[in-house]
C-alpha positions in Angstrom: 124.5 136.5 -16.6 124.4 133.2 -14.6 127.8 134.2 -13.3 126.9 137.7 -12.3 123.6 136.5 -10.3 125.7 134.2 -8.4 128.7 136.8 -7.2 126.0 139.6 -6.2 125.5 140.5 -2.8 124.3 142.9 -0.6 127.4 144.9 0.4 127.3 147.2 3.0 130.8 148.7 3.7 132.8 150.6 0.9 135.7 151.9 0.7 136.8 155.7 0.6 137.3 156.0 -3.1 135.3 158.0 -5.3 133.5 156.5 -8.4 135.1 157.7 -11.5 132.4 159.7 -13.8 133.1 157.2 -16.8 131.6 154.3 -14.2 128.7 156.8 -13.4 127.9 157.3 -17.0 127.9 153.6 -17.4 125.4 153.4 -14.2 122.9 155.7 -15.9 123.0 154.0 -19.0 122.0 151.0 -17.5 119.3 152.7 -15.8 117.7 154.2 -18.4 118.1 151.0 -20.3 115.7 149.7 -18.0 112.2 147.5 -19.3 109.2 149.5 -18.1 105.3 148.1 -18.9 104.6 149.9 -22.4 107.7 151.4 -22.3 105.9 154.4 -20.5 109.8 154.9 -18.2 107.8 156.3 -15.2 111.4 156.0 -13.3 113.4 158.8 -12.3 117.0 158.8 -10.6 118.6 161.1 -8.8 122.2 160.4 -8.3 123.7 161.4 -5.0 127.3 161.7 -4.6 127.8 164.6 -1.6 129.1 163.5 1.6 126.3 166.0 3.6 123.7 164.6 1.3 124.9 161.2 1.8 125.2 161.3 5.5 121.2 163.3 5.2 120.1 160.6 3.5 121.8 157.9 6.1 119.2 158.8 8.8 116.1 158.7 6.0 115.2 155.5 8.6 115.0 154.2 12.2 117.6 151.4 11.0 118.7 150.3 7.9 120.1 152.9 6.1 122.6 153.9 8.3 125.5 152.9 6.2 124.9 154.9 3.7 126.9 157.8 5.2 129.8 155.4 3.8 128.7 155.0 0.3 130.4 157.1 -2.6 127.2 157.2 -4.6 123.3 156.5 -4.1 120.7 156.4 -6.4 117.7 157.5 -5.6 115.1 155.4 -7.1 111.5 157.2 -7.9 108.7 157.1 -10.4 106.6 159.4 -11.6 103.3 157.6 -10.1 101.1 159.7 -12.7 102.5 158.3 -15.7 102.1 154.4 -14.8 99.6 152.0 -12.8 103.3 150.0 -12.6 105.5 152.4 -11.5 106.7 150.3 -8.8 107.3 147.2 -10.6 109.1 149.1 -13.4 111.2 151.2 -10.5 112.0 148.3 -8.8 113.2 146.5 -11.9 115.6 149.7 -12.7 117.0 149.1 -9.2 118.3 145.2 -9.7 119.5 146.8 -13.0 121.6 149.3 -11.5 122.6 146.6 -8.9 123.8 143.7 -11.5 125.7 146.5 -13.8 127.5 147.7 -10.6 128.5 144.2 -9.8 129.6 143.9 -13.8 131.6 147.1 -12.9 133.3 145.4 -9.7 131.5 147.9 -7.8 129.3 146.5 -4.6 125.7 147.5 -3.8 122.9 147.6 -1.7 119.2 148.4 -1.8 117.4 150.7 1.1 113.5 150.1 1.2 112.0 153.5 1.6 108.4 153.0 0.3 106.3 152.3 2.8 108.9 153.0 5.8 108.7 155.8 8.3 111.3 158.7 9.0 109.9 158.9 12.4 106.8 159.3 14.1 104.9 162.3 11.9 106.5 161.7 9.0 107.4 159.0 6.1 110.9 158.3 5.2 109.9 159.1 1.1 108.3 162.4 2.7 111.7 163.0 4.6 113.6 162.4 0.9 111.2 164.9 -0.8 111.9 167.4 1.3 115.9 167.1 1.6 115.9 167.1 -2.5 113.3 169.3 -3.4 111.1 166.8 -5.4 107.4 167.5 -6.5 104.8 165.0 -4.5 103.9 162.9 -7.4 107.7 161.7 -8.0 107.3 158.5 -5.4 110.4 156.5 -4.2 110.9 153.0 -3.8 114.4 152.8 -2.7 117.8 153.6 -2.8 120.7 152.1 -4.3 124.1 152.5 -2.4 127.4 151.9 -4.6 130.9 151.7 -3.6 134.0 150.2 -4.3 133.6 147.2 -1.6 135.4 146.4 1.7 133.5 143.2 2.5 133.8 140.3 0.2 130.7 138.1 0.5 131.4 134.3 -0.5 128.3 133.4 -3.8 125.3 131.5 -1.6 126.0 128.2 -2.3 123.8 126.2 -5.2 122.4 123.4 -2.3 121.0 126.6 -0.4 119.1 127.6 -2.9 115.6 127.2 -2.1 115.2 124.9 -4.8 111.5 123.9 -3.0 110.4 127.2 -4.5 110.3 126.3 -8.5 107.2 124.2 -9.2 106.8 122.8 -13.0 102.9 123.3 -14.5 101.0 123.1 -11.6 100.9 123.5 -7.7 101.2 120.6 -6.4 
């Protein structure tokens, strides 16, 4: 796992080809494999592979999701907020799950913040999402996962810029 951690990184540009259905099974698995607080599985995906959806959802924000319009596949990453007090945690968890199996897969990914981010002035970029894929209000979204075959290789961060400063042992100070 170790190993894994170390080669993942955000990747941003992907290449034109397709993911094979076998990979997207394997994607999904890993999703719904995900740990959720009393296993209540508030999470919800909705897997996005058309180029006009794709290039919809690349203007769901002011900046930052822009790239998506380049990205075989996303995964849109919602909860139903009903069902669980923890919905984000246990959606946010499903996300870094589906990251770390596409990086298993030699696939490259990236995560697009969408709760709490605007669409544009009236509106919210989860609103926007809604809307463009026909989901209920309570189904909330914290993000979405782009995957792609990579373009951009990304060196691991090296171990002495860690921010080693951050572990404390039993107490504070």
């Amino acid at each position: 796992m170790i190993e894994l951690l170390r080669k993942r990184r955000s990747i941003r540009k992907f290449t034109d080809e397709k993911i094979s259905p076998e990979t997207i099974a394997l994607l999904s698995e890993a999703a719904l494999r995900s740990p959720s607080s009393k296993g209540s599985n508030p999470w919800v995906f909705i897997l996005v592979d058309d180029p006009l959806l794709l290039e919809k959802l690349s203007a769901v924000k002011q900046s930052g999701s822009g790239f998506l319009k380049n990205a075989p596949l996303a995964v849109v990453v919602c909860a139903d907020s009903s069902s669980s007090d923890v919905w984000i945690e246990d959606s946010s968890i499903a996300a870094i799950i589906i990251q770390l199996e596409a990086e298993s897969l030699g696939l490259g990914s990236c995560w697009i913040q969408i709760r709490n981010r605007s669409h544009d002035d009236g509106k919210t970029a989860e609103a926007h999402i809604q809307e463009l894929l026909g989901m209920p209000e309570h189904l909330k979204i914290t993000s979405i996962v782009a995957i792609g075959h990579p373009v951009e290789l990304k060196p691991p961060v090296p171990a002495e810029k860690l921010l080693h400063e951050r572990i404390k042992y039993n107490r504070w100070d």
